[in-house]
Phi, psi and omega in degrees: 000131175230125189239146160235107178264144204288330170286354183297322193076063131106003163286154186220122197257149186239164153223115155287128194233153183206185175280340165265346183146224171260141162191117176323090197264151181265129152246103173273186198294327178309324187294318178296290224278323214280324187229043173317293214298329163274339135341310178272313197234013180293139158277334221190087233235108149287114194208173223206122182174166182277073173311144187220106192218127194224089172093006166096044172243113181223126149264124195275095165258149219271142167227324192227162147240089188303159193228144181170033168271057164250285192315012200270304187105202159259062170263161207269121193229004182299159218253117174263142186236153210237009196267000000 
């Protein structure tokens, strides 16, 4: 999920899922610009970054974004909506 809200100042926040679970990512804005394009249109989204955990609050903030949808193969990755 990437939500960027106008009030952010150009920050752009993920929530990322894995096999342990949710965590919450930091985009500042240079890193969203320097890798929009792997931002935007990754299936299958990679990041390289500083954890951060302050007051049992932990975040991941982003210094790279890797494109690693090669690795999906062909499995079928369209997005299901359940409504």
């Amino acid at each position: 999920m990437r939500q960027r809200p106008q009030t952010a100042s150009g920050v752009t926040f993920l929530t990322m899922e894995d096999e342990h679970g949710l965590v919450n990512v930091i985009v500042w804005r240079d890193v969203a610009e320097t890798y929009r394009r792997v931002l935007l249109e990754s299936e299958l989204l990679g990041i390289h970054g500083r954890w951060e955990a302050l007051n049992g609050v932990c975040h991941l903030i982003a210094s790279r974004l890797l494109d690693m949808s090669e690795l999906l193969g062909g499995l079928d990755v369209r997005s299901r909506d359940f409504h």
